[in-house]
Structures are given as C-alpha cells and as structure tokens.
C-alpha positions, -999 to 999 in steps of 0.1 A, spaced: -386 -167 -145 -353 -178 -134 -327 -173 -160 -307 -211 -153 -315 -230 -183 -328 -263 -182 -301 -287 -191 -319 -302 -222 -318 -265 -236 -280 -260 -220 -273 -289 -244 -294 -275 -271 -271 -245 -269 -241 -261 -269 -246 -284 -297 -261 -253 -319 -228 -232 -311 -207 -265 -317 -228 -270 -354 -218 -230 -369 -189 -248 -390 -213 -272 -403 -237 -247 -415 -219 -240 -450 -224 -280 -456 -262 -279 -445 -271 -252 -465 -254 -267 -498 -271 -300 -492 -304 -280 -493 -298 -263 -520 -292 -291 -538 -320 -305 -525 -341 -277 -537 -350 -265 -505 -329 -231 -504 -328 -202 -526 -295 -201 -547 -290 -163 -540 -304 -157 -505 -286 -183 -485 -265 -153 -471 -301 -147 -454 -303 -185 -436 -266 -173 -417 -285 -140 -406 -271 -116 -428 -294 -94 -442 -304 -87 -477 -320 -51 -471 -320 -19 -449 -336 -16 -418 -361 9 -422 -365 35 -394 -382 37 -363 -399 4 -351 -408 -31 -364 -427 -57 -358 -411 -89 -369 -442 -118 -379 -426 -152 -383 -439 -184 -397 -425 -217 -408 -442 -222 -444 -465 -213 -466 -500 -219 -445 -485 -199 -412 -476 -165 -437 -515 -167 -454 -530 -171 -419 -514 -138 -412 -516 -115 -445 -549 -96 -434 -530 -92 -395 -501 -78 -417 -523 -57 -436 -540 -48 -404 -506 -37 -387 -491 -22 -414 -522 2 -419 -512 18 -387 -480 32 -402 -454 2 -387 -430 -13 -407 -432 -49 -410 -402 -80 -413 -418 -114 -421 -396 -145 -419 -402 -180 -434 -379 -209 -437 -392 -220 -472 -389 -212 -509 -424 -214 -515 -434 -191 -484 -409 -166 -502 -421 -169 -535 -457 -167 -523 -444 -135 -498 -434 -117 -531 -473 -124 -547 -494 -120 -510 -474 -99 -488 -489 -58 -483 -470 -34 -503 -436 -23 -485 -437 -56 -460 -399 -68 -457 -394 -107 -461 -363 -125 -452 -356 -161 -445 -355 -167 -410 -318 -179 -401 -306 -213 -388 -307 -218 -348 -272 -210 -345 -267 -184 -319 -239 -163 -340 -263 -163 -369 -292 -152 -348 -274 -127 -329 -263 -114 -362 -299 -112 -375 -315 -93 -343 -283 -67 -343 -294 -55 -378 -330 -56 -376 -336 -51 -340 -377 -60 -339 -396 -42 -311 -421 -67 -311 -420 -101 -322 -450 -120 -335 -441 -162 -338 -474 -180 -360 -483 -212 -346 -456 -234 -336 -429 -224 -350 -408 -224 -320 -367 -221 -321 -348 -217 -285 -316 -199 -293 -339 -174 -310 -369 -175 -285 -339 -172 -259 -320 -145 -274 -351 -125 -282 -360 -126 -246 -325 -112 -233 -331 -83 -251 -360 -76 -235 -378 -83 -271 -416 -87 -263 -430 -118 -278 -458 -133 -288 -471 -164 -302 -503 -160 -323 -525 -185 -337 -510 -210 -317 -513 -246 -323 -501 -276 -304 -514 -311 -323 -524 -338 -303 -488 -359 -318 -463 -324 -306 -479 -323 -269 -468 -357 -265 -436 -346 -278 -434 -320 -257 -438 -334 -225 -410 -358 -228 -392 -324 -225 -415 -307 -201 -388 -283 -188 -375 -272 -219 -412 -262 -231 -418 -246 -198 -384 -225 -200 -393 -215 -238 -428 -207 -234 -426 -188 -204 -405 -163 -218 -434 -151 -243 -455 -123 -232 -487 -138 -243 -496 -167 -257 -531 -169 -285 -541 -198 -290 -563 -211 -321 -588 -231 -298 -598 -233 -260 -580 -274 -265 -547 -261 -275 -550 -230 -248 -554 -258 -223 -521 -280 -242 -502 -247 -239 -508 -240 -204 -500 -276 -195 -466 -271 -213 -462 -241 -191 -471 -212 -209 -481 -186 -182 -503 -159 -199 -529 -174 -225 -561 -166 -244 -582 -186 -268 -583 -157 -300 -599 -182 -328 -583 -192 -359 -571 -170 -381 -575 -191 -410 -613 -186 -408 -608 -149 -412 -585 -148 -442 -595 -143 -477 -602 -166 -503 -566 -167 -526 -568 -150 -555 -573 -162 -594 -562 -142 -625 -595 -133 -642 -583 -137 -676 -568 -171 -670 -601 -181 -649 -620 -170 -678 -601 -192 -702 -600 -224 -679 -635 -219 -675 -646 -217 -715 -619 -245 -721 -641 -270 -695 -675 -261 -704 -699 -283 -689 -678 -307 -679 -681 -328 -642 -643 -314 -628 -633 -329 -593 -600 -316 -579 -575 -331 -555 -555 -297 -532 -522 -300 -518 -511 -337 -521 -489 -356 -507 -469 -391 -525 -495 -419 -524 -529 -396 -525 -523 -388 -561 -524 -423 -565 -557 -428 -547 -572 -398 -569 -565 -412 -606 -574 -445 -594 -606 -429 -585 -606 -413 -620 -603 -448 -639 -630 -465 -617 -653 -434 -624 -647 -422 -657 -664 -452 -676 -699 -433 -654 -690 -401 -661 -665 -397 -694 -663 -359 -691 -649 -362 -661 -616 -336 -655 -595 -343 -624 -573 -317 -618 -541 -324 -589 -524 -293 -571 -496 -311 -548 -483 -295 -521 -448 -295 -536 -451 -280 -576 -417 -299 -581 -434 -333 -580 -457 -324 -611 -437 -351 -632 -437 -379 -614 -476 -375 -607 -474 -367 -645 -460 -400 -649 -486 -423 -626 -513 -409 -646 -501 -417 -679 -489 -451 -671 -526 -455 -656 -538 -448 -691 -550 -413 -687 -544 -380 -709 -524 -357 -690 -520 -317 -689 -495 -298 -668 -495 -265 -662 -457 -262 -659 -454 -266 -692 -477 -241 -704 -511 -270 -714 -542 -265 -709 -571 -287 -694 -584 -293 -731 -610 -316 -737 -593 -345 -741 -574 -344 -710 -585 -366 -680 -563 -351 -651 -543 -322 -655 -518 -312 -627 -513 -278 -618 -480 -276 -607 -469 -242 -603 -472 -219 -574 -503 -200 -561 -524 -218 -584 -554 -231 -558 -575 -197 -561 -578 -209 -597 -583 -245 -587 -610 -241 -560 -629 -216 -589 -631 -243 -612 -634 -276 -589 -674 -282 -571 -656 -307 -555 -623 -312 -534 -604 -336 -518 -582 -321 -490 -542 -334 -492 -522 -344 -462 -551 -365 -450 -549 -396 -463 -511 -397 -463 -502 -390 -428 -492 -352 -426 -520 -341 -403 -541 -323 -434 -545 -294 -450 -566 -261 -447 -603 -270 -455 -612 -230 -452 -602 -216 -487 -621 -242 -508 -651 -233 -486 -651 -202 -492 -652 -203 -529 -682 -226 -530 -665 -264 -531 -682 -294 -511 -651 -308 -493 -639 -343 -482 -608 -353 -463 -595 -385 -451 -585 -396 -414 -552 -378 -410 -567 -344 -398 -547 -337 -363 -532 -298 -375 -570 -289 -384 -586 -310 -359 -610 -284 -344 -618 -272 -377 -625 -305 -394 -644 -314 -361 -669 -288 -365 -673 -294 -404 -680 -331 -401 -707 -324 -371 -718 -303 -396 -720 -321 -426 -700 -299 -435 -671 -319 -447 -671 -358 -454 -645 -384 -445 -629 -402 -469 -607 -435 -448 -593 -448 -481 -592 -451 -520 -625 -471 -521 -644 -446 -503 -631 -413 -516 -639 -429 -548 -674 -437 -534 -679 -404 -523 -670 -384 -559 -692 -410 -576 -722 -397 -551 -712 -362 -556 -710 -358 -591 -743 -380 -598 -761 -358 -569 -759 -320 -573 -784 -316 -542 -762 -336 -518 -732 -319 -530 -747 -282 -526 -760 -288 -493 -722 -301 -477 -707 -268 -492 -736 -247 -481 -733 -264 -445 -693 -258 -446 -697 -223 -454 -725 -216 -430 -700 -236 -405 -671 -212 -414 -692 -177 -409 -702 -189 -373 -661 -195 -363 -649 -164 -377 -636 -134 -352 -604 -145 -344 -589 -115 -369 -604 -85 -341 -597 -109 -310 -565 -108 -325 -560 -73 -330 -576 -64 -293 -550 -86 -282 -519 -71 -296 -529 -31 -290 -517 -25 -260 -482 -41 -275 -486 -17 -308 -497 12 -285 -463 8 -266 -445 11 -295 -460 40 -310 -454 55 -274 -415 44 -281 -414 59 -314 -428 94 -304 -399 92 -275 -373 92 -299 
C-alpha cells in the first residue's frame, strides 16, 4: 500500500496535531459532563496508569460496554495461553464493567484521544505485538501509527451498519487507506464482509458474531434469591437498555395494562444508570409507585415499575423478567443485543430501529423468534398478549433460543483465525 495519505486523512492529521492544546478543555468538559473518570484522565492523554508487564501483549480495543462483553470469553481464551492482555475502552461504564468481567490479571486502560503525541505516547509504553480493534471502532492517527510500527492488526467482529457504509463512502479513500493497513479483517456476517471489502478492506473472512457465543451476564444468587421471593407470582415485564422517550412508551404501557393485570411489575434498566431519576420522575407523575435500585429499594409489592439503575444489573433483570423489550429500538440508536435475554429464557420484542443487530434480529423475526413492536400502541399490544398467553410467550423464547444455538461458532472461527498471529508471537517471545 502506498504510504501517501489521502488528503481527507492528511487533513485529519493536521487538525488532530493542531487540537493537542485543546485537549485539557475537552477532557474537563467531559468530566463534567460525566463522561470521564475524575482520576484517570492522565489515561485519555496516553499516559499510563500501570507497568507494562513483560514479554508480549496483545492489545483488545472496543468503544463501549457491548464491544468489551463480545470479547470476554476471546480474552479468556487468549489469556489461557499464557499472553498478557491490555483492553482499552473510551467509557466509564466499559471500565467499571472491565473491573466486574474482565479475566483475572487482564490490564484495562482508557484508550487515548486521536491526538498523535498522545497516541505515540501510549504505544511507546505499552508497545502491543498484536492489536485486536472490536467492531468499528476505528481511529486513523492510531490505526496509522500502529501500522508504522509494523504493529499487526486486526479488526474482529467487524461491523459496518447499513447508515456508516453510506458514511463511508463519501470518504472512500480515507476508508480504503485505513482499512487496508489491517492484516485481516472478521467480519460478523457475510453482508458486512461484502460492506468491508467495498470500503476496501483487502483480506476478509465472515467469523460469526461473537455475541452469540458469549455467556449469559451474571446475577448475584443471594440478591436473585431475594428479588425473586419479594415478586412471588407476580406478571413482571422488563424494558433493557433504554433510551429517552422508550421509557415513556413502557409505563404508558404499564397504565393501559395494569387495570388487566394489577400485579403487574415493570422493571426499566436504561442504558445510562445516571438517568434513573428523571425516568423516576415520568413514572411518578404518571401515577405509578416507584422503586429504584440506586437508592437501595426493593421491587416490593406495591411498586408498579421499579428502575434498576446501577451497573451490571441486566443478569438480574433478564432472571426475573419472562418478557423484554429491547432499548435503542424504538428511539433511533440502531438497538440493543437481543442475545443475553435469550439465553436466560425471556420472549423478546424490539421495535423498528434494529440496523447494529440487523442480521441477528433478521433471523429471530423469521423465526418467531423475536416480535416487532413499531410503536407505543403495539408494544403495549404485544405485553397484553404475552402476559394473558403463557403458550405464545414460551414458544417465541423457545424459538429465539433454538435460533441462537444454530448461529453460534463464531468464538473457534475466531480463535482459528487469530493462531497463526498468537503462534508468531510466542515464536517472538522464545527469541528473546
């Protein structure tokens, strides 16, 4: 590949280097904001927080919280052979969640901003013999610098939406120059292998998604044991990673149905904990009893929705919930991951804003696997069927899970894909 840049990325460059006194600003803004860690923002400028350990590592990176549990069991998988492992994230709740998830002696830091001194500074300390980037992830002064050092890289579980090809194209030469300098590119499907190639990716294959092979999240016994005695026998319903106007559409569901079915709990996990209050507050001025886990309550019997608003709480949720209502999907944010609820037994419904899990929620509908919700009235429509019809609502979750087992594999296409990449390494460690 020739090393000129195209100009878009020349500019790109430029602008980044130009930016570096401007970080100090960004940063505090975010922090404000929430959206940085208060004593780890040395991390975001590329100065590191720990020690390189010796001999090689293999660097993982992923933007959020769904790219870093799409990858634990490859993690667990690498790390078994002996490597040491740097994972890199760019929110507070993928750090939070890498201190719960992440294998025992895994290294996470937050990945720096795309300023070339701070990435320089970031690849001189930890020096990564192979680099692993999840998804989509994609930033040029690192993807750039990575490949001037002769770091191999590869993107894994790749995903390019339907809405980011047509992004991409408008800058067809700056995809081409970035993706041509990975190694290999896996794709989650054969339709984004094809999207990647068209960007100009040179060396592809279609591994699967590894969201199908990871493991259901996790649920403390004693507190699933208490949420469980504390509900009893009543009808629960649960709404997973929400976004503004879905919780909306939920506990307007809640007062349509609750005059049919007055046990009914509805519990609300948003996708951000830190909006717990304000969900708090539609609930209550909708007339409803409200519990929040935040502040210690419990879904009691006379609460009608309770919100749990704290981190890693949807192994509990999905435990407890026979029926789910996907986030992200009815507010336009191109939906959540279906896979976890499935696996812990819920019937699962999603509305029409699907395009990150579009394969996925393809297969389920065809299915019956899933069901489509296009609004308020029929996501209501759909619980009221639900809860009044056990038999309808065991065979979609019997038919999702079913649909699930038959995608699985991507974890060992994976894994066959990377050895010959972990075999050099090993090779380079037994040089030293």
């Amino acid at each position: 590949m020739s090393d000129r840049l195209p100009l878009a990325l020349s500019v790109y460059r430029l602008a980044a280097r130009a930016a570096t006194p401007f970080a100090p600003r960004l940063l505090a803004k975010r922090l404000h904001r929430g959206k940085e860690h208060g004593t780890r923002l040395s991390e975001r400028r590329g100065e590191p927080s720990l020690p390189r350990p010796a001999g090689p590592i293999v660097w993982v990176h992923g933007a959020s919280v769904g790219e870093m549990l799409a990858v634990v069991p490859l993690i667990e998988r690498i790390r078994a052979r002996d490597f040491a492992v740097l994972v890199t994230s760019g929110t507070v709740t993928s750090a939070a969640l890498a201190a719960q998830r992440l294998p025992e002696g895994v290294l996470h830091q937050f990945v720096p901003l795309d300023v070339p001194q701070f990435v320089t500074r970031f690849l001189d300390h930890w020096r990564p013999g192979l680099a692993l980037f999840v998804e989509s992830d994609l930033w040029p002064n690192m993807i750039l610098d990575c490949a001037a050092r002769r770091i191999p890289m590869i993107l894994v579980n790749g995903r390019i939406s339907k809405r980011s090809f047509g992004r991409w194209r408008f800058a067809a030469g700056a995809s081409a120059a970035l993706l041509g300098r990975f190694d290999l590119c896996l794709a989650q499907s054969n339709a984004n292998a094809q999207r990647l190639a068209r960007l100009g990716a040179p060396r592809i294959a279609s591994t699967g998604n590894l969201k199908l092979d990871a493991p259901a999240p996790p649920a403390d016994a004693a507190t699933l044991h208490r949420f469980s005695a504390l509900i009893g026998l009543r009808a629960v319903v649960a709404a997973a990673s929400t976004h503004p106007g879905e919780e909306t559409a939920i506990i307007a569901a809640h007062r349509r149905l609750k005059a049919e079915v007055p046990n009914l709990l509805t519990v609300i996990a948003p996708r951000h904990p830190e909006r717990g209050a304000s969900i708090a507050a539609i609930a209550e001025a909708a007339g409803l009893a409200v519990g929040m886990r935040s502040r210690g309550e419990l879904p009691k019997r006379d609460v009608d929705v309770y919100i749990a608003d704290s981190l890693g709480e949807l192994g509990l949720v999905y435990r407890i919930a026979p029926i789910v209502f996907m986030g992200g999907s009815l507010a336009s944010h191109g939906g959540q991951n279906p896979i976890e609820a499935i696996r812990l037994g819920a019937a699962v419904m999603h509305g029409p804003h699907i395009w990150n899990f579009a394969e996925i929620y393809g297969k389920l509908d065809e299915a019956h696997g899933a069901a489509l919700v296009a609004d308020e009235a029929t996501l209501t429509a759909k619980l009221g069927a639900w809860l009044a019809d056990q038999t309808a609502r065991a065979a979609a979750a019997q038919a999702g899970a079913e649909t699930v087992a038959k995608l699985g594999g991507a974890l060992e296409r994976t894994l066959a894909a990377l050895d010959p990449y972990l075999m050099q390494l090993r090779l380079e460690q037994q040089a030293l």
